[in-house]
C-alpha positions in Angstrom: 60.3 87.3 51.8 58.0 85.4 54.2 60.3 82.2 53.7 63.1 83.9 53.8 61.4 85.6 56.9 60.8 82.3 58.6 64.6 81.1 58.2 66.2 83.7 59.8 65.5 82.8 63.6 66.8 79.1 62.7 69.9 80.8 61.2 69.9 83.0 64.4 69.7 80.1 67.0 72.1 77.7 64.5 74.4 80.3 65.1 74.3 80.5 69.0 74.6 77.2 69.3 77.8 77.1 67.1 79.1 79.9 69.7 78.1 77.7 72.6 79.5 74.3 71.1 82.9 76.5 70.1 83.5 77.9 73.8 82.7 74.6 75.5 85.5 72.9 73.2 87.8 75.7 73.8 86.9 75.7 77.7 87.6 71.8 78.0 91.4 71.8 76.0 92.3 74.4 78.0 91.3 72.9 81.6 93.0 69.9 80.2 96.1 72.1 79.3 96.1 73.6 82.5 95.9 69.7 84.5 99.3 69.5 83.2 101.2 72.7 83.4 103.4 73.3 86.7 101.9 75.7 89.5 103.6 77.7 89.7 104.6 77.9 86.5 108.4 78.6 86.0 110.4 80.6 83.7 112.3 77.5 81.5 108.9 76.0 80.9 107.0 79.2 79.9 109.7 80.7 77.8 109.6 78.1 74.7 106.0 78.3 74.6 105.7 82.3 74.8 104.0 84.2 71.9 102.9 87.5 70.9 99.9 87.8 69.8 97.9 90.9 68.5 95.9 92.2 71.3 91.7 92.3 69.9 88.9 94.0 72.1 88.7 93.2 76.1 88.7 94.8 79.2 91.5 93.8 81.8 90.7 92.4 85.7 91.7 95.0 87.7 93.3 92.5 89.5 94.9 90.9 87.0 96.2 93.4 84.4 97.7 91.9 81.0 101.2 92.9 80.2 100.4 94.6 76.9 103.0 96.9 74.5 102.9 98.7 71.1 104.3 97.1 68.9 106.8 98.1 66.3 104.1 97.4 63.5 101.9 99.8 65.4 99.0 97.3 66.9 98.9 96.7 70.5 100.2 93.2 71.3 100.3 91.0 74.5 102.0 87.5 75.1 100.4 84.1 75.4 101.3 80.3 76.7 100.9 78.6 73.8 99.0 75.4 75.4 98.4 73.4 72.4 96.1 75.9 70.3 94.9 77.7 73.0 96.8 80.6 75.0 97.0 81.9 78.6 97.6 85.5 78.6 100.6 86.8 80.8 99.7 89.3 83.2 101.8 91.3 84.9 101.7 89.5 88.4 102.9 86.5 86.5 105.4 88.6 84.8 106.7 90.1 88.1 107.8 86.6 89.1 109.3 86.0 86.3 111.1 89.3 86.3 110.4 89.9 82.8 109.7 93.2 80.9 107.6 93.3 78.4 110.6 94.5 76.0 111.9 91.0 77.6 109.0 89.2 76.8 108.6 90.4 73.2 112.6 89.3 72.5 111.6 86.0 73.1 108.2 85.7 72.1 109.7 87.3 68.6 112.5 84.6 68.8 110.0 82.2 69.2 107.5 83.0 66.4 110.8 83.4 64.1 111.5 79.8 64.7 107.7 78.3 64.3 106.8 80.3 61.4 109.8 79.3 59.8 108.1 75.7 59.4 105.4 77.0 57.5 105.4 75.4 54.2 104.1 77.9 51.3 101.4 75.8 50.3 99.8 76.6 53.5 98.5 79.6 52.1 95.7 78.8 50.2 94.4 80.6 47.2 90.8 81.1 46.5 88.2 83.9 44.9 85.4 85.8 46.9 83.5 88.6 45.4 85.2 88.1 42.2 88.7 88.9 43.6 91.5 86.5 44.2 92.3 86.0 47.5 95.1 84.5 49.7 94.5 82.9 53.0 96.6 81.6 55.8 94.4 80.5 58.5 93.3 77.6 61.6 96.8 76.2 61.5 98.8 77.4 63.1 96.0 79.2 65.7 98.7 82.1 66.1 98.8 83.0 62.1 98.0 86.7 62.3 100.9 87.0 64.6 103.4 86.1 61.6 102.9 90.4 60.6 104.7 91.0 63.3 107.7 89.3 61.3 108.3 91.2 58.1 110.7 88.5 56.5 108.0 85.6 57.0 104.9 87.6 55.5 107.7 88.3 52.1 108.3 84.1 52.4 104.7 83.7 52.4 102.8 86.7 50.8 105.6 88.1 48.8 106.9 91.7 48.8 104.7 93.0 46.3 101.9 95.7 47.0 98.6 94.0 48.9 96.4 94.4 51.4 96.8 92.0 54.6 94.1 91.3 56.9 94.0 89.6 60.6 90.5 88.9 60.8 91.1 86.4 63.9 94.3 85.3 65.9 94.5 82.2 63.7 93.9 83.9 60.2 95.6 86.4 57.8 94.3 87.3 54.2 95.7 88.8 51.2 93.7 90.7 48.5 95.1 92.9 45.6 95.8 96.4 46.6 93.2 97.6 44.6 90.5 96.1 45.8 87.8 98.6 46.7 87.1 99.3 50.3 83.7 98.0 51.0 84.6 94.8 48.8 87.4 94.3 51.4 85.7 94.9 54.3 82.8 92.3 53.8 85.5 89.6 52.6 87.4 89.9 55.7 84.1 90.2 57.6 83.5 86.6 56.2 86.4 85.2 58.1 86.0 86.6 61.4 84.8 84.2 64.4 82.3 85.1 67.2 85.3 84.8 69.7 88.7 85.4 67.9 87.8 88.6 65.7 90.6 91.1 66.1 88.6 93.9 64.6 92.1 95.9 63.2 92.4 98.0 61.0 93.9 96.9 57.6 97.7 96.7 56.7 99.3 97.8 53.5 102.6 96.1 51.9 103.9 98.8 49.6 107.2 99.0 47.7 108.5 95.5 50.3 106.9 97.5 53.9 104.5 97.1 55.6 102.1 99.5 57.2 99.2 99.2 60.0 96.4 101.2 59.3 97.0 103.7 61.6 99.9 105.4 59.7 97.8 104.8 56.2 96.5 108.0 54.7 92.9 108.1 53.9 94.2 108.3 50.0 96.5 105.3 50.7 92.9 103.2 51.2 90.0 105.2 49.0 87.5 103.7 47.0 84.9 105.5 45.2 83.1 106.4 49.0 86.5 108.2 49.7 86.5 106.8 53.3 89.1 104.2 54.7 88.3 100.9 55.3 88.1 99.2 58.5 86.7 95.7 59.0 
């Protein structure tokens, strides 16, 4: 215990570091995205690069509110510049000018995730095993992944339509265990694939019988293990 003791502020300070080192690469690609984007930016050149992407934990700028709906699905969503990997988030000054709804803005986006994800080979989604349980993941590329359950069709193309439960640990990641994995089992697998900056922290989805359902509209006997409590990650 002492060793192990000893260990865990390197672990601790290995692990800020990572955090630092991750948010300084992110800050730099997206000053350099920004170099080259028009100001302001117009319609024609924002509309092609417009996704939506589930909305995780933050507070808006008062000043800058973010042009946010529910979405069909049930999670709240909100629309990004896809600038190469990394997004700008459309608020609704920016929105205004464009004199875009956000029913608008969510036709497109949706048109526009349709046509990406349909370029995602199969084999993207990579099989594995964690806690004894096989597992599915699609994650890093593309860095919009858990936006594909928006899209019912593409999560049948690449998860099937058979009963599972799907995860969106991060905006780049989606993961697939058997729908009878117990609870806590699923909860620290997905744990294990969130990021410091990224994590979505949603509740889980549930494919059964070909539909899909947020965890929201899941009763707690649609997700009980042995604790008889629902899972959330």
């Amino acid at each position: 215990m002492l060793f192990v003791d000893r260990l865990r502020p390197i672990r601790q300070a290995t692990q800020v570091l990572r955090v630092a080192a991750h948010v300084a690469r992110r800050q730099r690609t997206l000053e350099r995205a920004i170099r080259n984007m028009p100001d302001p930016v117009p319609w024609d050149w924002a509309a092609p690069r417009l996704m939506p992407l589930l909305s995780g934990p933050q507070f808006d700028d008062p000043e800058l509110p973010i042009v946010r709906m529910t979405s069909e699905l049930g999670p709240a969503i909100e629309f990004g510049l896809d600038l190469g990997g990394v997004f700008l988030t459309v608020d609704r000054r920016v929105a205004e000018r464009w004199e875009c709804s956000a029913e608008q803005l969510l036709e497109r986006g949706l048109k526009n995730l349709r046509d990406r994800a349909a370029k995602i080979a199969p084999d993207q989604v990579v099989a594995g095993v964690m806690s004894g349980r096989t597992i599915r993941v699609l994650r890093d590329r593309p860095t919009w992944a858990s936006s594909t359950l928006l899209d019912l069709p593409t999560i049948h193309r690449l998860f099937g339509a058979h009963d599972q439960l799907l995860a969106a640990p991060t905006t780049g990641c989606v993961v697939s265990l058997p729908i009878d994995t117990p609870t806590r089992t699923a909860a620290d697998i997905v744990i294990d694939f969130e990021g410091p900056l990224t994590s979505l922290f949603l509740d889980p989805f549930v494919m059964e019988d070909g539909t899909l359902l947020w965890g929201g509209d899941v009763s707690a006997d649609d997700l009980d293990d042995d604790c008889g409590e629902p899972w959330t990650s």
